[in-house]
C-alpha positions in Angstrom: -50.5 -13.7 45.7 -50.3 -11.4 42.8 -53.3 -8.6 42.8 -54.6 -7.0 39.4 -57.3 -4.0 39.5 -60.8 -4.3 38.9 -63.4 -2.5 37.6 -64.1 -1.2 41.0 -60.3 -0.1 41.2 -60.0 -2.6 44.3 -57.3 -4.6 44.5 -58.3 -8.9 44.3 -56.1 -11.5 44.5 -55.5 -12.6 40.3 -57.0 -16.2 40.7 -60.5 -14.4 42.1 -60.8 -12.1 38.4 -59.5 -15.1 36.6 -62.1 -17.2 37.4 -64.6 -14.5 37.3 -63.6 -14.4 33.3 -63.4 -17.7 32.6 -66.8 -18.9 34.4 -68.3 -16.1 32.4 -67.0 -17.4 29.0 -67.5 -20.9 30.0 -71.5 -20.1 28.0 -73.5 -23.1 27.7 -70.7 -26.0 28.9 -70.8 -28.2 31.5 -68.5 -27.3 34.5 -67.4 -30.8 35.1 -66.1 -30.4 30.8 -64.9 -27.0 31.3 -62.7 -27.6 34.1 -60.4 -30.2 31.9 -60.3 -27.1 29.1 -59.6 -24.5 31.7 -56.9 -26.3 33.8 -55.5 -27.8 30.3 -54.6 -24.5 29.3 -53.5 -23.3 32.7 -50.8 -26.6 32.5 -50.1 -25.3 28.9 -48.6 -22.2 29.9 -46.9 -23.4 32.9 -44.6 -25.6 30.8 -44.5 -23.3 28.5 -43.4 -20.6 30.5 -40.9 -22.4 32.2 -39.1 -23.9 28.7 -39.0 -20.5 27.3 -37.2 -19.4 31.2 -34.5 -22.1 30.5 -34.4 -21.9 26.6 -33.5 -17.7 27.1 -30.7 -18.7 29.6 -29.4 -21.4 26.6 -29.7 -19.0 24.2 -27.2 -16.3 26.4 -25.1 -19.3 26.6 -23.3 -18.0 29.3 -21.8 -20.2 32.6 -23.0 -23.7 32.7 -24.9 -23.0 29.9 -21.9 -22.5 27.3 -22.5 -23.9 23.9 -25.6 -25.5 24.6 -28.1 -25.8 21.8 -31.9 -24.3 22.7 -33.1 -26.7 20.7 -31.6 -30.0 21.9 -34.6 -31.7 24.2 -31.6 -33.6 26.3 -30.6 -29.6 27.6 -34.4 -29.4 29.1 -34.3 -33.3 30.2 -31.5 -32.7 32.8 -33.1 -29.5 34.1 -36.7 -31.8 34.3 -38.0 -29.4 32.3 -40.7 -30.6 29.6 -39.9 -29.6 25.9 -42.4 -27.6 23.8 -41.8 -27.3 20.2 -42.6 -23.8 18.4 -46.4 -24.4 17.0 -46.6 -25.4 20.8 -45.6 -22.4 22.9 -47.8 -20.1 24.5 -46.8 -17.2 22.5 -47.8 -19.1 19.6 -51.4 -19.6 21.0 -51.7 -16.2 22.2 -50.8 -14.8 18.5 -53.2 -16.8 17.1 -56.1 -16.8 19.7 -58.2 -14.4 17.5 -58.3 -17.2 14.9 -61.3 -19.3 13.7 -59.1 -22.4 14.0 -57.5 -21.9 17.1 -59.1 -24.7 18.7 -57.4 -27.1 16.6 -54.5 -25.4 17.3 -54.4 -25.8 20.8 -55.4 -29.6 20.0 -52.2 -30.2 18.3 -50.1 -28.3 20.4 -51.4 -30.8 23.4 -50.7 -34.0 20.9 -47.4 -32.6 20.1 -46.4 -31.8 23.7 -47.7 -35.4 24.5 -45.3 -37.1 22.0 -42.3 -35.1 23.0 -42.7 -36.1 26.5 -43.4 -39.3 27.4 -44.1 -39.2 31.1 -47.6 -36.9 29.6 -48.5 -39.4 27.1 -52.7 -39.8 27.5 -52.4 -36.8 30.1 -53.2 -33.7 28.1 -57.0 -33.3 27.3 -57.7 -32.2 23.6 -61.2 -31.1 23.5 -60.4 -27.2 22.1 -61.7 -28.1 18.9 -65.1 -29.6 19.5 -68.5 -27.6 18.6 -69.9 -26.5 21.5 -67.0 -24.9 22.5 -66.9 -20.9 20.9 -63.5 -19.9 19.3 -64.1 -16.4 20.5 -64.4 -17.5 24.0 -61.4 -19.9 23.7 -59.2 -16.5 22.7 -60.7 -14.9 25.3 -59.8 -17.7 27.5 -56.0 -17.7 26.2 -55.9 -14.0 26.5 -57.0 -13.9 30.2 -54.7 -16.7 31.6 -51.5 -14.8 29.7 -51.8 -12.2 31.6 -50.3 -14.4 34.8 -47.1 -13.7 33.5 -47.7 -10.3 34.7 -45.2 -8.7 32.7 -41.6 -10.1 32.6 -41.4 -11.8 35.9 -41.3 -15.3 33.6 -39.7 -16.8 37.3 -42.7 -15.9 39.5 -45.6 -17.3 37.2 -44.7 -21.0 37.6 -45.9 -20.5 41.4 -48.6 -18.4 40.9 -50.0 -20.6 38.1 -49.7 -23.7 40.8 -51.8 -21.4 42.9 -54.3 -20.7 40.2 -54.6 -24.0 39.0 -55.6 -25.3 42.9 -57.8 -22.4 43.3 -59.6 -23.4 39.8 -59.7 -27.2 41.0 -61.3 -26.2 44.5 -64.4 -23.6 42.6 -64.7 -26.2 39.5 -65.9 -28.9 42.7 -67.9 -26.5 44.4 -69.5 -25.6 40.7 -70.0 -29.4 40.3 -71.0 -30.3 43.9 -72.2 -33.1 44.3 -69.8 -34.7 40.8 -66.8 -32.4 42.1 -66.5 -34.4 45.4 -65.1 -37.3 43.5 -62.2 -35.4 42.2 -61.6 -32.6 45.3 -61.2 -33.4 48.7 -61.7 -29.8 50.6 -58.7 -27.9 50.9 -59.0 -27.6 54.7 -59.5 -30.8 55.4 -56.1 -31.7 53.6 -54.6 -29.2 55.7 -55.8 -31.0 58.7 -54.3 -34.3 57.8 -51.2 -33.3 56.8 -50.9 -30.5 59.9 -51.5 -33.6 62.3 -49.2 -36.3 60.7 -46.6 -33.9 59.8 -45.0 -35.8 57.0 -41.2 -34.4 57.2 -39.9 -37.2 54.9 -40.1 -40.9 53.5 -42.7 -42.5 51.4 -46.2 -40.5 51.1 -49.3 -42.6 49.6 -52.4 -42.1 48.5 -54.4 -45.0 46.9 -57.5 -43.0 46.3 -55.4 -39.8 45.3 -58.1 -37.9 43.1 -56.2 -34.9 41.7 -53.5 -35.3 43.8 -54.4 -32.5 46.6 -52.8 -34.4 49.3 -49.6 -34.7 47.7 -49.7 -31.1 46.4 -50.2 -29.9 50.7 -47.5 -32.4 51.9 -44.5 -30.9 49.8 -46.1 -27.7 50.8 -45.8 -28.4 54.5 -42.3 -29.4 54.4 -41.7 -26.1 51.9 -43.1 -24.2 55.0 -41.0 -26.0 57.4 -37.7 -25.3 56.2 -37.3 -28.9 55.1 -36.0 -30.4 51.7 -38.9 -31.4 49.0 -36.6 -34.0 47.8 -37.3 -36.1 50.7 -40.4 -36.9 50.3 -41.8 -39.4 47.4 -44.9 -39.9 46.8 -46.9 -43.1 45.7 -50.7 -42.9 44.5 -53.4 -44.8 42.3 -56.6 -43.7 41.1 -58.8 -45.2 39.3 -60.9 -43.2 37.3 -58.7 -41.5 34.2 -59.9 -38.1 33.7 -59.3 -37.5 37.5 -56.2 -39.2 37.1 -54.8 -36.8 34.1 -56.2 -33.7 36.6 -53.7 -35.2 39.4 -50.8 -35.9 36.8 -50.7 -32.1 35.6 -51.8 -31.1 38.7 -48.1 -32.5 40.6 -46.1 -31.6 37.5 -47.4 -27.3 37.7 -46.0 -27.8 41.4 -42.6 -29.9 40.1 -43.5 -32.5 41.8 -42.2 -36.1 40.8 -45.7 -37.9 39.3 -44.1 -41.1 38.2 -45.6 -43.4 40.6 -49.4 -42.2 40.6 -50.5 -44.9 38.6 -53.8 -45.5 37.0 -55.8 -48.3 36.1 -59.8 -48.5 36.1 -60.2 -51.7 38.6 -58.9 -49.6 41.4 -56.6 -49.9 44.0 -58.6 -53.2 45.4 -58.3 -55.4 42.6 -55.6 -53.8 41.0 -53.2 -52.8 43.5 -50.3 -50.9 41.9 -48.0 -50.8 44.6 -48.1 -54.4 46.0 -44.8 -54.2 47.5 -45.0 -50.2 49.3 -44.5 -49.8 52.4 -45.6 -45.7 53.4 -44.1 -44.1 56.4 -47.8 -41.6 55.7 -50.6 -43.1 54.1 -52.7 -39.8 53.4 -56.5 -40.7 52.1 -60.3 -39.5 51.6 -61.8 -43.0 50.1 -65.3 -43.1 49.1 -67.5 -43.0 51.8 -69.7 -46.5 52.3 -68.9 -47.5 48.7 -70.5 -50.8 48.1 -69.7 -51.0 44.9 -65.9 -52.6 45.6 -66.1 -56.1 44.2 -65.6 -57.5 48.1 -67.1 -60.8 47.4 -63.9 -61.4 44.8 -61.9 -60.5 47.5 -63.1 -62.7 51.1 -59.9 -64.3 51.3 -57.4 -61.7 50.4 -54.2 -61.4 52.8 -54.9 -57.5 53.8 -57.7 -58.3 55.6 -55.4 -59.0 59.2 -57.9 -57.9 61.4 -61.2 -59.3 59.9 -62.8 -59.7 56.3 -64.9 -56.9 55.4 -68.3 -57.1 54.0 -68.9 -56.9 51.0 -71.8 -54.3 51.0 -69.1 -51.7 52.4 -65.9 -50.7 51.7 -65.1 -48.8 55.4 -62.9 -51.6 56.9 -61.3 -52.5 53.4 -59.6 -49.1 53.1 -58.2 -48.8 56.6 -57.1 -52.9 56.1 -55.6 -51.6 52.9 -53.8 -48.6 54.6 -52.3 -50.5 57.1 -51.1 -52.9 55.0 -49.2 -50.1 53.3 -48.0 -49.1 56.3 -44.4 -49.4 57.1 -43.2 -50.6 61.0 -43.2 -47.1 62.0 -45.6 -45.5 59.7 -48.5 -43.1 60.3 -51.8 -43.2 58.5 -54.4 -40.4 58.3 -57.6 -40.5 56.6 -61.4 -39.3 55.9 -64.2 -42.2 57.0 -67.8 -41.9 57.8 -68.9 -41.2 61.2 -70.9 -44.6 60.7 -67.4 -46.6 60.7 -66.8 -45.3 64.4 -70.3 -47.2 65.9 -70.9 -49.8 63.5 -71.3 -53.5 64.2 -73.1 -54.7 60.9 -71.6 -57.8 59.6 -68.4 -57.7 61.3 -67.4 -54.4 61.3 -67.3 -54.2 65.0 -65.3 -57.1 65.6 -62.3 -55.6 63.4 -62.9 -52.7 65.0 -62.1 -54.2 68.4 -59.2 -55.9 66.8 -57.3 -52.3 65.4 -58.0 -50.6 69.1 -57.1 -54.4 70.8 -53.7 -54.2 68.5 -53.0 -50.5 70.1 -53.2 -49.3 66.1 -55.8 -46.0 66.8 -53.8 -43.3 67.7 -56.8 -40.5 67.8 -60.6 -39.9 66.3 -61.3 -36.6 65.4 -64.9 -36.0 65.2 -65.7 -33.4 62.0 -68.8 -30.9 61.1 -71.2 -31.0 58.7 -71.5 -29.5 55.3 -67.3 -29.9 54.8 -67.8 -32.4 52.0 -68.9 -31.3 48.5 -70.0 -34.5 47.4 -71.9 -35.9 50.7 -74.0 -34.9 53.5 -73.1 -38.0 55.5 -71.4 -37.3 59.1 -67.4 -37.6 58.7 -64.8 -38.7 61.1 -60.8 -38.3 60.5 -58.9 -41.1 61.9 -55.0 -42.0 62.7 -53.3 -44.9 63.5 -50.1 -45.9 64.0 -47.8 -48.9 63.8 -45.6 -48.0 66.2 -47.8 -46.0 69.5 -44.8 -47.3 72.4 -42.8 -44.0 70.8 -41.9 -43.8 67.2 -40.1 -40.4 68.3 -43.0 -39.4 70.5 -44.0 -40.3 74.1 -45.6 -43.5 74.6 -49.3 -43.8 74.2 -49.7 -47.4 73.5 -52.9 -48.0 76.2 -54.3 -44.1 75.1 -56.5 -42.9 72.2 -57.1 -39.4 71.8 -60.2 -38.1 71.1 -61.5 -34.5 69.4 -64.7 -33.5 68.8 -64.3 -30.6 66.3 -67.8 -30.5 65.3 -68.5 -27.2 66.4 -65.9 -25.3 64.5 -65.7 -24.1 60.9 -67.8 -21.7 59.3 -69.6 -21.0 55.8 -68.7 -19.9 52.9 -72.3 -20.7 51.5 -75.0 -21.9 52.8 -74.3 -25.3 52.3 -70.7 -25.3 52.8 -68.3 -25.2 55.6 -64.5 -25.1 55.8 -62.2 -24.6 58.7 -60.2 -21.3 59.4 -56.2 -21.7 59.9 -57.0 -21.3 63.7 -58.9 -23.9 63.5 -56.3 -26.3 62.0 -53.9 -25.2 64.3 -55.7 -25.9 67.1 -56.9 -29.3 66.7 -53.7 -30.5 65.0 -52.0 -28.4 68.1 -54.0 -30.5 70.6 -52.7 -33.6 68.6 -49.3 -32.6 68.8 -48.8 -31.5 72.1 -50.7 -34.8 73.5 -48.3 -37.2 71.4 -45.5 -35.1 72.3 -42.8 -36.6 74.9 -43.2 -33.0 77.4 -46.1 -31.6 75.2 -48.4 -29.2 77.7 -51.9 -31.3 77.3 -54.9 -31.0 79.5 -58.3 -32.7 78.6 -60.9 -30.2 77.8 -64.3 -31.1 78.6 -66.7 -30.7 75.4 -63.7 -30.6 73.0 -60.5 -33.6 73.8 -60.3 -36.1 75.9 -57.3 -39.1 76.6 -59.0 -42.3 76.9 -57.5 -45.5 78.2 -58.2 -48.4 76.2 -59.7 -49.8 79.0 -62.8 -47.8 79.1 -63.0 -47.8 75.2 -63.7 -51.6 76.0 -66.0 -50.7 78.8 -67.9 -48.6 76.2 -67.9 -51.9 73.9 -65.6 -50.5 72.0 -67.4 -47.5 70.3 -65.3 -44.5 68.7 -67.7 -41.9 68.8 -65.7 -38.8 70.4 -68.5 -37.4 71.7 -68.7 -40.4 73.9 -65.5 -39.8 76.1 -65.2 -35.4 75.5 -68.4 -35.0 76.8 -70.4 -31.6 77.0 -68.4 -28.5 77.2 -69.4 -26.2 81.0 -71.1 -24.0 79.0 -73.7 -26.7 77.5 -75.4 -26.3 81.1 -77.0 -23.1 79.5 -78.0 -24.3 76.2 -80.7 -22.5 75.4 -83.0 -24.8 73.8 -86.0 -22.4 71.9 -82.8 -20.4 70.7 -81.8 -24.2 68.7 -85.0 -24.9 68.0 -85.0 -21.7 65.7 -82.1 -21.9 64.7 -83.0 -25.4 62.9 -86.4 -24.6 62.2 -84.9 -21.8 59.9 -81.8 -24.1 58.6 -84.9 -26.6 57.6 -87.4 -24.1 55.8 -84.3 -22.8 53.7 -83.8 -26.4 52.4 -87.4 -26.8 52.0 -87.0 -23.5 50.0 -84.0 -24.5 48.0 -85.8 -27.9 46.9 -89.2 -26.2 45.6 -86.6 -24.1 43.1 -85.1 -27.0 42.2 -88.6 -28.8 41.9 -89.9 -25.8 39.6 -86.7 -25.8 37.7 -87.2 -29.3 36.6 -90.8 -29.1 36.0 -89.4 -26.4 33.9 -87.3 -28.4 31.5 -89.6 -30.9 31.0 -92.3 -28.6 29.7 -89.4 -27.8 27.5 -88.7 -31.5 26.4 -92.4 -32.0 25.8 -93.0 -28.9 23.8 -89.6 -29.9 21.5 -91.1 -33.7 20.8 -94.5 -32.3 20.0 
């Protein structure tokens, strides 16, 4: 990643002192608006950079490029490179970002861009001219993301924007917190996923695809395996439409095919846009416990193979819905509540029973807390596959394997976790080398276990990984004052953190009250 000079004459990484400036000029707008005006910008200048890349070589004319006209929007269509007209390219922004009016500027240059490119049309947000956002600090804004160009290397800035642009999404969720999580699944927790399902090529989907973060990591793992980009496709649906335009301009910074993320506000229950896919990777973090999914329309829908749902939870709907997708020999990974592993209210452990009974649960990976942005609800990842006798592995068809990964990760705040690329390597490591036909794989007590189906049944069928790892050696000398202090401080900080927010509140109602007097 590119490094610029501070202040401090340190080096740090551009996307660091990029978001330094633009959180400082964001002033007195929400972060959950500002993101759409930052990363609308940021998606601005990557088309805009990369017409003006082809449009130069037209211009020379020389080669393939003989007699072409610059201008001719059919030149950019065969290179899938989106048009921008002049009042539309960046340096036409950037000239004019000292203006009063350059607001509506950028607004029309959005509109126009729109209408010259179908596949954007209701994509680009146009919210530059709107009061509460300063014109100064929207040419200060302009002025601050030109300079990812870095000087003439035009070539390199349509990576480094992608880079940007996933940085900005991950620090506009943590801004947002609790909001953010319904837009921004944690970046190492994608990694995860993808690391352990190792999605080489076929079909990818998503059918709760937010802004498209597990799309963006799969072409990046094949990328990093030497593989060919073009053989993946990707399917997705979301359903709520500013998330949706986030994921659209979010796949076309990386160059990635976006035609079949598909949005409509019923969701992917009611509204399923891909009826007829069948994924070889279904890739997913639905809501967690979402009761809210219109389940009493659906009691006699044809996913439901393995038991109907209830309607007060959407758990068992999702992974009925993902196997659905799932093609003979496809793979599914996904995010669930810890709750779905154990629960037995109103059917849920019956179809549970049924998936393990049908040899479907391939392996249970038990998760830390604080990873989520939007939840502090326990989390479980789970994988199943349609094809366990060997689908170009060994056969596991009576085994489920079983990590507890609860005690890795570390901070990054105090309310946040992530894990550390050792940590993803390990755990999707473990995976691999247990699946694999001469993979070296050894149970380790407090962290993986191999678990015949047969005592899964003994144990009525629970999923808890904790359940079959059991305590690691060291556990005999758990100190227990040492934990006890440990949470007694963890507990008075919270305490802390809610009398702030308490006061903070009391605060703005002294305000409110003052203002209607």
């Amino acid at each position: 990643m590119a490094k610029v000079k501070n202040n401090k004459t340190q080096d740090e990484p551009i996307e660091k002192q990029l978001w330094k400036v633009a959180d400082k000029l964001r002033k007195n707008i929400d972060a959950a608006e500002y993101k759409h005006i930052v990363l609308g910008l940021m998606f601005l200048k990557y088309i805009s950079d990369t017409f003006e890349e082809l449009h130069d070589k037209l211009v020379a004319g020389k080669g393939n490029y003989s007699g072409a006209d610059p201008e001719d929007k059919d030149e950019y269509k065969a290179e899938n490179v989106f048009f921008v007209p002049g009042i539309a390219r960046w340096n036409h922004l950037r000239s004019n970002a000292k203006m009063p009016t350059i607001g509506k500027i950028v607004d029309e240059a959005m509109d126009i861009i729109e209408k010259e490119n179908p596949s954007l049309n209701g994509v680009l947000p146009k919210v530059y001219a709107r009061g509460n956002l300063d014109p100064t600090n929207l040419g200060g804004l302009i002025d601050e993301i030109s300079k990812i160009a870095l000087g003439d290397a035009k070539a390199r800035s349509a990576d480094i924007l992608g880079h940007v642009f996933e940085y900005f999404l991950g620090e506009f969720a943590l801004a947002e917190g609790k909001k953010g999580g319904q837009f921004y699944t944690p970046r190492s927790v994608v990694e995860l996923l993808v690391e352990m399902l190792e999605p080489h090529k076929g079909r990818v989907f998503d059918p709760c695809c937010g802004s498209g973060g597990m799309f963006v990591q799969s072409e990046k793992f094949v990328s990093s395996h030497q593989g060919r980009v073009n053989d993946l496709s990707i399917y997705g649906q979301e359903s709520n439409q500013t998330t949706w335009r986030l994921a659209k301009m979010n796949l076309a910074i990386r160059n990635i095919d976006s035609s079949q993320v598909k949005w409509n506000n019923e969701g992917s229950f009611l509204n399923d846009s891909h009826k007829d896919l069948k994924a070889d990777y279904v890739i997913a973090n639905p809501p967690f416990n979402d009761s809210d999914w219109s389940g009493e329309l659906l009691k006699t829908d044809g996913r439901w193979k393995f038991g109907t749902p209830p309607p007060g939870n959407a758990n068992y709907a999702w992974i009925q819905h993902f196997l659905y997708h799932l093609s003979p020999k496809g793979m599914a990974g996904f995010v669930l509540a810890k709750g779905s592993l154990t629960s037995k209210t109103s059917g849920e452990g019956d179809i549970r029973k049924s998936l393990i009974e049908a040899r479907l649960v391939d392996c249970i990976v038990n998760l830390p807390a604080k990873l989520f942005l939007n939840t502090q609800i326990p989390a479980s990842l789970w994988f199943l596959s349609r094809n366990k006798a060997n689908g170009g592995y060994r056969n596991r068809t009576d085994e489920i394997l079983f990590i507890d990964a609860r005690n890795m990760g570390h901070l990054i705040n105090r309310r946040t976790k992530e894990f550390s690329p050792d940590d993803i390597q390990h755990i999707a490591q473990t995976y691999h080398n247990w699946r694999k036909l001469k993979g070296k794989y050894e149970d380790v007590k407090g962290f993986c276990n191999s678990t015949s189906i047969e005592k899964v049944r003994d144990l009525d069928y629970v999923l808890t990984p904790g359940r079959y790892v059991g305590l690691p050696d060291e556990d005999d000398d758990f100190d227990f004052n040492e934990r006890f202090t440990g949470l007694k401080k963890e507990f008075e900080e919270q305490l802390k953190e809610e009398e702030k927010l308490n006061l903070l509140i009391k605060e703005n109602l002294k305000k409110v009250n003052l203002k209607a007097k």
